[in-house]
C-alpha positions, 0 to 999 in steps of 0.5 A: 791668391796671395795674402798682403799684410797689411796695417791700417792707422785708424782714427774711428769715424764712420767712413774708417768703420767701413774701411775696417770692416772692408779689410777684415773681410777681405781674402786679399789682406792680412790685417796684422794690426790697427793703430790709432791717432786723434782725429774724428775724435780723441785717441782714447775715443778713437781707440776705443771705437776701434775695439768696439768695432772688432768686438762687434765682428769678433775680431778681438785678436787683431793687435791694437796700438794707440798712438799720438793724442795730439798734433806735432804743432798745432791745437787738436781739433775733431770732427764729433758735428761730423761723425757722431759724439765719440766720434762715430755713430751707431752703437759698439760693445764697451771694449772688453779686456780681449781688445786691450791695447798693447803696451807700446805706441803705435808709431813703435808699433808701425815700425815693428811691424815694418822691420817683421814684414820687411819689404810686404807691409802695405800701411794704410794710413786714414786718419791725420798722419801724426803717427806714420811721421813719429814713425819715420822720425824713429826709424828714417828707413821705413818707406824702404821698409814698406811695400806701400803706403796709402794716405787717404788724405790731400785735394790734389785738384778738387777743393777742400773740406775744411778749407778751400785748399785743406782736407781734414786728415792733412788739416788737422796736422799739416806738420806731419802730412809734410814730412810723410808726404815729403819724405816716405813716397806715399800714394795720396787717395784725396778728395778728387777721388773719395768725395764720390766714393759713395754707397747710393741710396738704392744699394743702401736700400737693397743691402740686406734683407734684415735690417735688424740687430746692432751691427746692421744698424751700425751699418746703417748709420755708418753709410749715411752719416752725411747730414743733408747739409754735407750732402747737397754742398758735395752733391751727392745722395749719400755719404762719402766713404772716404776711407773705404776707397784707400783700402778698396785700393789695396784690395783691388790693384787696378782700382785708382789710376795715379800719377806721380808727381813733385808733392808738397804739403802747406804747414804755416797759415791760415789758408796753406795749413794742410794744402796739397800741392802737386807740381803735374807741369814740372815747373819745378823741376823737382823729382817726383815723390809720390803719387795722386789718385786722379780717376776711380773705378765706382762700380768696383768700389761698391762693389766690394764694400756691397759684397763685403757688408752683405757677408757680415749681415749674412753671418750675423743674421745666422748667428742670431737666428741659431 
């Protein structure tokens, strides 16, 4: 099996812990780095779950960058009512000098990982996409750069989750998703797909054996952070793994169906801000740039995040038990 290196901008959050531990796990990806933005969160907060995440899997040798703490022109807004105080639920470690972040930004970090990797890079970008733009801003050839960029972001077709129009990632800073949508050719995985990207109560149920120690209960908490509101507005039994998805993705090739289209994205206004559209009937004549996830494979999904979770309980509940 061939490994693909792979950088995953982060903004921890529950559903993000999940797609952390999903790409840790995996056979099929090289995590070579995590950056971090505002989102769920404040980017020292955002941060800060990130290394308590790889201090809970003793994962303290993957690099971390922390990146931008605000949006390029828009007031920062997080979503603590969502994913917990600090932005996650569960309980982490308190960050140990193994996770220090390095000394550079994480869209200089983004590009100099593109330029090592030249070519086999796939960047996975979960959170708001103030970075990957910074990013482009510094380094105007970093699509050519990359393998692949997945946006978990936009609702082609499916109704937003902030607004009728607007998910959250391009919401929270609609200035950058239009550049990187624009201009850096990424595969959207949005709403249409990722609402239903969900763990069902009888696969919770049967995840683990032992539900005991702090990384099953993280766990825990991680897949059922959707309080009863969220999930009768989206009628669904469980959380939504919206993260999770776009890294499955790049796990497993035939996971999403796309299509690729015109794409643009809503800056300005109230009801535009972070709006998706997508020109599917051409009418404008304008040359795709991008691709949508339209259909996804759920079996398949759960079962990756099923396997890759009961792996980590497994060693986990071996370790405790000596």
């Amino acid at each position: 099996m061939t490994t693909r290196p792979v950088l995953i901008d982060t903004d921890p959050g529950c559903d993000d812990a999940v797609a952390l531990l999903l790409a840790l796990e995996n056979a099929a990806l090289e995590v070579v780095g995590l950056t971090t933005v505002h989102g769920n969160a404040s980017v020292a907060e955002t941060t800060a779950n990130a290394r308590g995440i790889l201090e809970l899997i003793d994962r303290t040798g993957v690099p971390i960058a922390a990146g931008a703490d605000r949006p390029l022109n828009v007031p920062l807004e997080t979503a603590e009512e969502i994913h917990g105080e600090g932005g996650i639920r569960g309980e982490l470690p308190e960050p140990s000098p193994a996770t220090q972040p390095a000394d550079v930004h994480a869209a200089q970090f983004i590009v100099e990982q593109a330029r090592a990797h030249d070519g086999d890079l796939a960047l996975a970008a979960i959170g708001p996409l103030t970075n990957v733009a910074l990013a482009h801003a510094l380094e105007p050839d970093l699509p050519d750069l990359l393998d692949e960029l997945i946006v978990m972001g936009g609702a082609a077709f499916a109704q937003g989750n902030v607004t009728p129009l607007a998910e959250a990632n391009f919401h929270a800073d609609p200035h950058a998703a239009r550049r990187v949508v624009r201009d850096c050719e990424p595969t959207l995985v949005g709403l249409d797909v990722t609402t239903q990207a969900t763990v069902p109560p009888d696969l919770l149920e049967s995840l683990s054996e032992s539900r005991d120690g702090p990384l099953a209960q993280s766990i825990d908490e991680w897949l059922t952070y959707y309080d009863t509101a969220h999930r009768d507005r989206y009628g669904i039994e469980s959380a939504a793994l919206h993260d999770a998805l776009a890294v499955a993705g790049l796990i497993d090739g035939d996971l999403l169906e796309t299509e690729s289209s015109p794409l643009e994205v809503g800056a300005d206004g109230d009801l535009a801000r972070g709006a998706l559209a997508v020109d599917s009937h051409g009418v404008t004549d304008a040359p795709p740039n991008g691709a949508v996830a339209l259909e996804a494979d759920y079996e398949r999904f759960r079962e990756l995040v099923v396997e890759s979770l009961e792996r980590y309980l497994r060693c986990a509940n071996a370790e405790a038990t000596g």
